[in-house]
N, C-alpha and C positions, 0 to 999 in steps of 0.2 A: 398609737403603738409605742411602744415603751423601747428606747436603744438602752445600749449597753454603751459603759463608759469606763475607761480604765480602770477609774476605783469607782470602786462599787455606792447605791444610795444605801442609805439605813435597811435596813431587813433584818426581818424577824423569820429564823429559817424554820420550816417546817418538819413534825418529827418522822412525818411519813420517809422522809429523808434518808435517814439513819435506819430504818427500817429498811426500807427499801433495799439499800446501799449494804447489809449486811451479808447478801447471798453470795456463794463463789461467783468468779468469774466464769462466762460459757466457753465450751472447749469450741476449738475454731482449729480448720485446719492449718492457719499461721500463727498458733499458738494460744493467747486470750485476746478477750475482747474488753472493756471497760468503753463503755460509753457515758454521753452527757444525756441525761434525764431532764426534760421542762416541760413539768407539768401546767405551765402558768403561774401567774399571779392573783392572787384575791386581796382586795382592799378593806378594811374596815374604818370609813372615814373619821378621821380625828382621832386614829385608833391606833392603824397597824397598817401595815402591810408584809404578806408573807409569799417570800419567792418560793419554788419548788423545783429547782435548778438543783443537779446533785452526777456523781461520779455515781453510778453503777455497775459493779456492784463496789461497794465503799474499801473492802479489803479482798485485794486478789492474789489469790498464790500461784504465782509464775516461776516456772524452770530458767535458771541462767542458761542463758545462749537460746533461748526460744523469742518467738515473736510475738509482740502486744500489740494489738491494733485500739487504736484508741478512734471513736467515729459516735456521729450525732443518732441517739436513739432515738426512733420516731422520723417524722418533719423535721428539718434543719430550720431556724433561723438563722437570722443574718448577723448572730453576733458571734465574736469570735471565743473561742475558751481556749489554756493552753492545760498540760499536766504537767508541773511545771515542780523539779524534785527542790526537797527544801530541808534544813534540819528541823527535827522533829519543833525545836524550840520557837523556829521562825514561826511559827502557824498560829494564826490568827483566832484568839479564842473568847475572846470580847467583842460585841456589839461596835465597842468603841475602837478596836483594834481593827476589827475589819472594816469598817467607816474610813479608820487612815492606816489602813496596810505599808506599815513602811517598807514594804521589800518590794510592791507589786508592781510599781511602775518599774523601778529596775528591773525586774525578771522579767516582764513583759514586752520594755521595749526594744530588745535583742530581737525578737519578733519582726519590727516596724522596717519598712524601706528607708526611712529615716528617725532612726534612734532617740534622735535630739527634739525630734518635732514630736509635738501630741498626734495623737491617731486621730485618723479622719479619714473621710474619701479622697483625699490627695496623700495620706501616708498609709495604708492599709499593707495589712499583712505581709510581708517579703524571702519570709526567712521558717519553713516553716518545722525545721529542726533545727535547735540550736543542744551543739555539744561541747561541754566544757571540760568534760575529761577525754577517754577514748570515745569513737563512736559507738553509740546505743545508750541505752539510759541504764547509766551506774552511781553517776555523782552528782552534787548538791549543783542546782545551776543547769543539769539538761533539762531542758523543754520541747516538745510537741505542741503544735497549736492545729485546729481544726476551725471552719469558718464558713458556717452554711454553704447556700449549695456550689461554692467558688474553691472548697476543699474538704469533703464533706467526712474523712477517714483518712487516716495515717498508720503505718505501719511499721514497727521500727525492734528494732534486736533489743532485748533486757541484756546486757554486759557486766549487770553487778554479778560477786560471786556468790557463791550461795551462801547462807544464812543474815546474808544481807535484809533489812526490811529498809524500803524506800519510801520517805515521807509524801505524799505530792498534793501539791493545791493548784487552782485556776488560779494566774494572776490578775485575769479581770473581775472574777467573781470570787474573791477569796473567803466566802463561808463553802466551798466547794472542796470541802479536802477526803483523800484517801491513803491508802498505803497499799506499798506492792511489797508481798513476802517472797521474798527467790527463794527456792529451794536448787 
């Protein structure tokens, strides 16, 4: 069985992905929903490997002052994912970029019961909103993280104002990006 590591291994993302990932968000009566998509992995030895890990749906339009639930589509696994807001520029869009995410340990380990330490089963998850402006997600730096079945959905206020578009990616799996349009 395959863990999850703060930075990510090499992958090669799938396009069903992007497809996928292109539909509104589903109306929910705490506002939307965006979940995490994993469909598994398929190997082609000495070849490839291609994850199917993905934000669903990829761009959501969310009302300022409404609520976004962010939660594991399907079966949870045991790995964590965060949505984690970024400037557009931050985001990982090379092979080689996402391989060494310079931003993803930092946005990820505000997350950790210890910051300093790598993740492990002695630093696991702690913190599972982190907000760097007002409360709710409006500015570059708040994060949500969800974590199989130990926190399987979050819920949490959008604060940006409207015509706001929000960039966001997983800091553990950073070929995992979307955008949240406030209206």
């Amino acid at each position: 069985m395959r863990k999850a590591t703060w930075l990510a291994a090499p992958v090669i993302c799938g396009v069903a992905a992007i497809a996928a990932g292109s539909a509104l968000a589903a109306s929910h009566e705490a506002g939307v929903i965006v979940k995490v998509t994993d469909k598994g992995s398929t190997y082609v030895i000495n070849q490839q490997e291609t994850d199917t890990m993905y934000f669903s749906p990829a761009t959501t339009t969310v009302k300022s002052g409404s609520m976004l639930t962010f939660e594991y589509g399907g079966k949870p696994s045991d790995e964590p994912h965060t949505m984690t807001i970024v400037n557009e520029s931050q985001l990982p869009k090379t092979p080689a970029q996402i391989d060494n995410c310079s931003i993803c340990n930092t946005l990820a380990s505000g997350h950790l019961q210890d910051p300093k330490a790598p993740p492990g089963p002695g630093n696991d998850v702690a913190h599972w909103v982190l907000n760097k402006g007002q409360p709710g997600l409006d500015t570059v730096g708040d994060s949500i993280a969800i974590e199989g079945a130990k926190h399987r959905s979050i819920t949490v206020q959008v604060t940006a104002p409207p015509g706001t578009t929000l960039y966001v990616m997983c800091a553990v799996h950073p070929w995992m990006q979307a955008k949240l349009v406030v209206t």
